[in-house]
N, C-alpha and C positions, 0 to 999 in steps of 0.2 A: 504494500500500500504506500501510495505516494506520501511524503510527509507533508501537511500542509505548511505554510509561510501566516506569519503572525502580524496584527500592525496594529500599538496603542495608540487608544485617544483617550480623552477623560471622558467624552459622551458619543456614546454609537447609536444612531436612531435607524427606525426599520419603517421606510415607507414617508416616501414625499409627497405623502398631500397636505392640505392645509397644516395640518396638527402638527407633522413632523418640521415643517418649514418653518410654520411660526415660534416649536420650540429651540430650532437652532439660531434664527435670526436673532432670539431672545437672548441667548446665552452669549452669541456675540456683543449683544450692545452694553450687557451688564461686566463680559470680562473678553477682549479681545485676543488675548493670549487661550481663550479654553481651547481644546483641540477640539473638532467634531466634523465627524462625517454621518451621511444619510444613506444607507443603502436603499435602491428603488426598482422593484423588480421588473416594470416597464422599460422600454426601449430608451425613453426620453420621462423628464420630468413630464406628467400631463398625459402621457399615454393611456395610462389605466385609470385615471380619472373621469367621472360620469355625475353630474347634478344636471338640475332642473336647468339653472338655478336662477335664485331669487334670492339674492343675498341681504345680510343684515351687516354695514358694517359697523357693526360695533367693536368687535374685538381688533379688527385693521386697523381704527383712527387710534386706539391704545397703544398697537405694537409700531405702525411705521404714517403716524399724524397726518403726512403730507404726499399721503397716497395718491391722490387726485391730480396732483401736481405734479408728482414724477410720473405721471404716462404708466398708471396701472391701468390695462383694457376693464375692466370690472366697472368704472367710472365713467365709461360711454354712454350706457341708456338708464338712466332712473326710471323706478315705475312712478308712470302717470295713473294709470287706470287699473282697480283692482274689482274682479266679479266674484263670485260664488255660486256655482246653479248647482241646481237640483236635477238633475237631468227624470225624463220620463222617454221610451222607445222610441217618441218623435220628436218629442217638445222641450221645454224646460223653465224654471222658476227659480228666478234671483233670490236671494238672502239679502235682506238688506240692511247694511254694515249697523243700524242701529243694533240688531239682535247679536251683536258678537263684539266681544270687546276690543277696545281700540288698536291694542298690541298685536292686533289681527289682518289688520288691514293694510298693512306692507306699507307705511309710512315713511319714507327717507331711505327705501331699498333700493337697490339695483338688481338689473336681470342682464345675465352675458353665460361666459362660459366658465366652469369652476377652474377646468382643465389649463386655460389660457390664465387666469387668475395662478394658479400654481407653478406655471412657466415661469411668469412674471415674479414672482414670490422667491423661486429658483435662484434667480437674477439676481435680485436683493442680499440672499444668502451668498453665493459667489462672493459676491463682493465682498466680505464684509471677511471671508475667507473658509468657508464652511465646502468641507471638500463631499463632494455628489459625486455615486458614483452608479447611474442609470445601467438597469441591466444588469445587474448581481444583486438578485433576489437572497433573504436569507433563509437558509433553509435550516439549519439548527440552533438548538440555543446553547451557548458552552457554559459549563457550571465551575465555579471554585471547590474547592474537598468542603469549603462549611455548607454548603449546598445555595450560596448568593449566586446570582448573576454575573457570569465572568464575560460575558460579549454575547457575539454568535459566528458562525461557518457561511458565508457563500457556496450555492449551490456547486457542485461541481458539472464542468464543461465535459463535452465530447463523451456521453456516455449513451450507449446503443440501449434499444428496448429489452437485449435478453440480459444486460448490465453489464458486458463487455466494455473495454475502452477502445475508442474511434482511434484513429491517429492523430486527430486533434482535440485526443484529452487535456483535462487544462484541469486539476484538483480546485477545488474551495481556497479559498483565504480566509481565515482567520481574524477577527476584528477584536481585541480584548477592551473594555473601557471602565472606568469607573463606576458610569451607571450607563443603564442601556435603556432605550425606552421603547416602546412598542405602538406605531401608528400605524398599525397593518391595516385598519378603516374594519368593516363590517366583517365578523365571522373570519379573523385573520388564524390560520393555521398555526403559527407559534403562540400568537393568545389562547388559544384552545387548552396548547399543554402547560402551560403558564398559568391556568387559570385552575387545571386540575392539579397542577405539583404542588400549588400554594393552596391552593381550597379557597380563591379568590371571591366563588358565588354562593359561599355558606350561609352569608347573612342576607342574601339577596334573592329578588326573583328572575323565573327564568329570562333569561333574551330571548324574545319576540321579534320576528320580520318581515318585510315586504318587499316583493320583487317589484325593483322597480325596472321599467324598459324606455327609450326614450329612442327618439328620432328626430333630427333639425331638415328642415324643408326651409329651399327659396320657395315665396310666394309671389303671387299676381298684386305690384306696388300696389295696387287700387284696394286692396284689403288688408295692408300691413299697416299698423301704428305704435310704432315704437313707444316702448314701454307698459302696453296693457298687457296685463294678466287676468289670465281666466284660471280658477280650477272648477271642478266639478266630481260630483258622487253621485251614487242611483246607479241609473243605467249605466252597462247592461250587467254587471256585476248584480244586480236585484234579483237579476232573474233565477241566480244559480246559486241564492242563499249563501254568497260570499260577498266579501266587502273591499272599496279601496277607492281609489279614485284616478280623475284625468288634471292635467296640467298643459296650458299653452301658452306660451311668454314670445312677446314680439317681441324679439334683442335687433340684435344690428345690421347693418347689410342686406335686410331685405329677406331678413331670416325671422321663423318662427322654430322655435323649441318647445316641443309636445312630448308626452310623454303619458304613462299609466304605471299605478300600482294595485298591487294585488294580496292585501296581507296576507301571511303565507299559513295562518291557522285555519283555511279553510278545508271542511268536513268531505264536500262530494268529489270524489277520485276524477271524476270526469272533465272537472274544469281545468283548459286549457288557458295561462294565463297572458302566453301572446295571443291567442287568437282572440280573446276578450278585448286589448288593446285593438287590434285592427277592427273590430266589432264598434267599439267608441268611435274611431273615424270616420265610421259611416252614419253616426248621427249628423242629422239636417246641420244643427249648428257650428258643428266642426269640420264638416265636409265641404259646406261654404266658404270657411276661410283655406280649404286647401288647396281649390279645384283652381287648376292650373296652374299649379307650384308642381316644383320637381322637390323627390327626396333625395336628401344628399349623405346621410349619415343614420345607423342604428347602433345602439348600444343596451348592454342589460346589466343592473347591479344589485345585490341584496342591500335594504337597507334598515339600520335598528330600528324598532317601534316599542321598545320597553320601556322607555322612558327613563324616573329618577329612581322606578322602585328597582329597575334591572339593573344600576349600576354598580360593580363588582366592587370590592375591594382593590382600590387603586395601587397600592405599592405592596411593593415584596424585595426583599434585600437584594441589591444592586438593580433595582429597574421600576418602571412603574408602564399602567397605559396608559395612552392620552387618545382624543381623538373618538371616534367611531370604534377602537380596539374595544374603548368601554364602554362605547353608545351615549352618546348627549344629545341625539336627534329629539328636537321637539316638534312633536309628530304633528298638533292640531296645524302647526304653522309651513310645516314641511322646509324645516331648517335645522342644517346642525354645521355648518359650515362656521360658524363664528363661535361656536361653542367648542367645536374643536380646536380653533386655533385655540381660543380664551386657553382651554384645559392643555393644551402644550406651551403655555408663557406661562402661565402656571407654575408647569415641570421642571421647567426648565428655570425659572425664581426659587424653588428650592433644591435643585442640583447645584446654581451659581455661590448660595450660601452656606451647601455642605462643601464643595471643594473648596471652599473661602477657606473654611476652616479645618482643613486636612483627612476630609474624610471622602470614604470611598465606600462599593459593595452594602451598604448598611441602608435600612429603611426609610425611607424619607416620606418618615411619617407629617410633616407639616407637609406637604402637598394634600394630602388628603383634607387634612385639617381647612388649611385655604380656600382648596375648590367648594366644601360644603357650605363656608361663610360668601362665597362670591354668586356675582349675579347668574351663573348657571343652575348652580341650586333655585336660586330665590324663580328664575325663569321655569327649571322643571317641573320643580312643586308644584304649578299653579297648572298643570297642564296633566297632572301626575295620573288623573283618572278618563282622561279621555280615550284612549286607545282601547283600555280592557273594558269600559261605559260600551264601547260600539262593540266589542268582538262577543260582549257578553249578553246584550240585550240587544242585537240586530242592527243594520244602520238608520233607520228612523228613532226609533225610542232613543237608542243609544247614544245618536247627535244631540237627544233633545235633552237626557241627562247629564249629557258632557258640557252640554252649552249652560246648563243649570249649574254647574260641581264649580266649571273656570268662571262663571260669574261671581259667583259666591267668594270663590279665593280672590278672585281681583278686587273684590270688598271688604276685603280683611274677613268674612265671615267663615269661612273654612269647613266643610265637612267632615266630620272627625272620622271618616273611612279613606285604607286604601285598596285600592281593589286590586285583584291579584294576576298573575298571567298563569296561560298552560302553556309548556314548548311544542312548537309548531308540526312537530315531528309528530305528535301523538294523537293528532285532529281527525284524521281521514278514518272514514269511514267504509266498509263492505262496500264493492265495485254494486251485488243486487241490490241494493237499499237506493240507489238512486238511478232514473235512468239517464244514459249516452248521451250526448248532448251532441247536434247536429250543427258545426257551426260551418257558415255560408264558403263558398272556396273566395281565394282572395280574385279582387278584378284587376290587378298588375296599376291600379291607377291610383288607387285612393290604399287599399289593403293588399298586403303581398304575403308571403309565404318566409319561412323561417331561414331558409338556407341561401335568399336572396338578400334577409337583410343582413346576415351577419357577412357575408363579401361587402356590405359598407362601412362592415366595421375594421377593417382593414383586421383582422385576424389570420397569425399565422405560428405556430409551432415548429420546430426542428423534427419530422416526421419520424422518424427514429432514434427515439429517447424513451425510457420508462414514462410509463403510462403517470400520470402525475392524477388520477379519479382510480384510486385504490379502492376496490372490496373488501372489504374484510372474510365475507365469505361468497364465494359466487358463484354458492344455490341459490343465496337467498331473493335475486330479482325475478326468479321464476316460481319457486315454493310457494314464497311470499309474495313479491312485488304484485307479478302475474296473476298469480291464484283468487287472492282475495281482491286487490286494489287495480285490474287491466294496467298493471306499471304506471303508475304516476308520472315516472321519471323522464316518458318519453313525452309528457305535457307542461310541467312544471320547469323543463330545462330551456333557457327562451333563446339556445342557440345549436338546437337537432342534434344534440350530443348523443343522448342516449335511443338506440331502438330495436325494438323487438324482432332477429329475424327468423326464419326456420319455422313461424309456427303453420304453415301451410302444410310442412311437410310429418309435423306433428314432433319437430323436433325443436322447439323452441329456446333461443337463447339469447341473452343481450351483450349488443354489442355496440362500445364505448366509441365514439367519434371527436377523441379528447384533440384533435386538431380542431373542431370548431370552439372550441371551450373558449368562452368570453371572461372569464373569473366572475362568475356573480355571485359563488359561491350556494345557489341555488339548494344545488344536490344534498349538497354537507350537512345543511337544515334541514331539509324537507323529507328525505330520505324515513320511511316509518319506521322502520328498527337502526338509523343510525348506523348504515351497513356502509357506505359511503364516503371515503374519507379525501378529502382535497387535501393535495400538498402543493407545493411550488415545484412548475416545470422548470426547464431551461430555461437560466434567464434572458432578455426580452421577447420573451414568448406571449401569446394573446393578444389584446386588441392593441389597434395604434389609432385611439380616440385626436381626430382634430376637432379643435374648436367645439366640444364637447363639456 
């Protein structure tokens, strides 16, 4: 075995999006001498990056005040105009902002690209000396003998699917640092084990999620107006006794960003959560604004819905999460962008005052302490009952108790309940108990088909590398998947990874198409026994999101 090659710093962060960005830029402005680099498993900063988005900034005018002004793209279109419908199979009926509290209405936001926003952020880091290194995912975590956080390993290169070496093997690098942090975003694969070595979610409920899928289209100028925002719930999600919703932001250029989510605790085996999405498009009032626009981009990403009750125990000696690693999405608003930076300047505020004072590998327990006195708490709490409000009482009652619960708390009067989640994995129900659901073929103009959008998502794998969608047992997507639930996985996966062939010949077996694999991390959740397990392929493998 090759030896690997080692390289200290005081902070090794995993994962360049918002969180890990804004914790290194952090650490630069309070001590210029820290060492830090950011491993990013995408090709480029922004790659694997996927929002809406609709941003809030509040945590940017904190970290870098004169955003605006140095030429961050984020700063291009403020929302003007913000909607809310109701959708019904043809029609739909506004909300009207009196009925929802003010912190709701997307006051002083922007809408652009998150991906482009993290480029730019990239940028800022550089400079300041924060070495990035795209494209070396990490794929272990190294331990000290007291069992702290001693770094992590870079995957290793040039390795064949039966685990032979290429001729252009190339071993892992080794990263060792004083503390490590983890901004791996939603359902991150070393969080996983990190979560279980520490017993991170002992005091906590489970993490909850939603698939989300997104597409950006030029449209017909005569229907674009920069800055309005639409979202919308109901249709056609009503129909299939699951819940979630649509989103369409006029950003810049002549472009609209749409998109759907689909929480992912839904019961009937048979809903297909892209084809749901392209089902929404063809409502009158979102077909309207498409019809003679071209699509130019698709992307799919899991995203938290747990809220403040799912949030884990943040540190563990030598490391902490930040970011989407521990979930700070606050769901009614469909934002967690500024909360994850917020909770990586944070982390990065109490690493700068343990190395201050000679310390390393050890708990950095005020981080925790911090976050729960800062406005991400104060923000989560008030929103804390809305996700399990819908998932527990449907989406009508459910909106109308959540919009009662955040009333209440934005009154100071507070309902002394918190209500609780079940993991998503455990939802689905008997394939007999519900019937097949018949959805429309795509018409190539408005809705298209799985394997046409993910070629816009410019995805690509090294074809001959270990399969990175490990089984744990691989009876169990026929025993089980098959038997009881018609495979889930060949509908819940929104980039035709997985599907069933053989069964014509009464030889059925599933067969993994991990070169379309977008990372939305879909499977790893949804999976009903957890058989499933996602790891990091070769890195810059997966999408190559533009302006995304």
């Amino acid at each position: 075995m090759s030896e690997r090659e080692s390289m200290p710093y005081d902070v090794v962060i995993v994962g360049g999006g918002p969180a890990g960005l804004s914790a290194a830029i952090r650490l630069k402005q309070i001590n210029p001498e820290t060492t830090v680099c950011i491993l990013e498993k995408g090709s480029e900063i922004g790659a694997h990056i996927l929002s809406g988005a609709v941003f809030d900034p509040k945590a940017i005018d904190e970290l870098l005040p004169e955003w605006k002004e140095q030429g961050c793209p984020m700063a291009e279109v403020p929302v003007t105009e913000n909607h809310h419908w109701v959708l019904s199979r043809g029609g739909h009926m506004a909300i009207p902002h009196l009925l929802t509290p003010g912190w709701m209405h997307n006051k002083g936001t922007y809408t652009g690209s998150l991906g482009n926003l993290c480029r730019w952020l990239g940028t800022q880091a550089e400079n300041l000396g924060v070495e990035i290194f795209p494209g070396f995912p990490a794929a272990e975590i190294l331990y000290n003998d007291d069992g702290s956080v001693k770094g992590v390993a870079t995957g290793d290169m040039g390795v064949a699917r039966d685990g032979s070496h290429k001729p252009d093997y190339m071993p892992g690098m080794e990263l060792h640092a004083k503390y490590t942090l983890f901004a791996e975003g939603a359902r991150g694969h070393l969080t996983k084990q990190l979560k279980s070595k520490y017993d991170l979610e002992r005091d906590c409920q489970p993490q909850v999620y939603g698939i989300g899928m997104k597409e950006l289209w030029d449209i017909d100028p005569a229907n674009h107006k920069p800055g309005k925002v639409i979202h919308t719930q109901g249709w056609p999600l009503s129909e299939s006794e699951s819940w979630g919703g649509g989103f369409l932001y006029h950003q810049a250029n002549g472009q609209v960003a749409l998109g759907f989510v689909v929480a992912l605790d839904y019961t009937n085996p048979h809903v297909f959560p892209f084809e749901e999405f392209q089902r929404w498009k063809q409502h009158p009032e979102i077909r309207k604004i498409l019809e003679g626009g071209k699509r130019v981009s698709y992307g799919a990403r899991a995203i938290n819905e747990g809220g403040w009750q799912s949030v884990p125990k943040l540190a563990f000696p030598g490391g902490a999460l930040i970011g989407c690693s521990a979930g700070f999405v606050n769901v009614p608003r469909i934002k967690g962008s500024h909360t994850a930076m917020k909770s990586g300047m944070l982390a990065a505020e109490s690493i700068s005052a343990a190395l201050a004072s000679g310390r390393g590998h050890d708990e950095l327990a005020d981080y925790q302490a911090n976050l729960n006195e800062s406005w991400i708490a104060t923000e989560l709490k008030m929103v804390k009952n809305a996700q399990p409000a819908v998932a527990k009482y449907g989406e009508t009652y459910g909106t109308v108790f959540a919009g009662i619960d955040m009333w209440m708390r934005t009154l100071k009067i507070g309902l002394p309940i918190e209500m609780k989640h079940h993991a998503d994995n455990e939802s689905l129900v008997r394939k007999d108990l519900y019937q097949p659901i018949n959805y429309p073929k795509p018409d190539g103009v408005i809705s298209f088909d799985r394997l046409s959008s993910v070629f816009l998502s410019n995805t690509n794998h090294e074809e001959d590398q270990p399969c990175h969608l490990q089984l744990k047992d691989p009876e169990v997507p026929i025993t089980v998947n098959l038997a009881l639930y018609d495979a889930p996985e060949t509908r819940y996966c929104p980039a035709g990874v997985y599907e069933i062939v053989g069964k014509d010949e009464g030889q059925p077996r599933l067969q993994i198409n991990a070169q379309n694999c977008v990372h939305c991390k879909t499977c790893d959740i949804k999976d009903p026994t957890q058989n499933i397990n996602w790891v990091t392929p070769e890195g810059g493998g997966g999408p190559n999101y533009p302006n995304m």
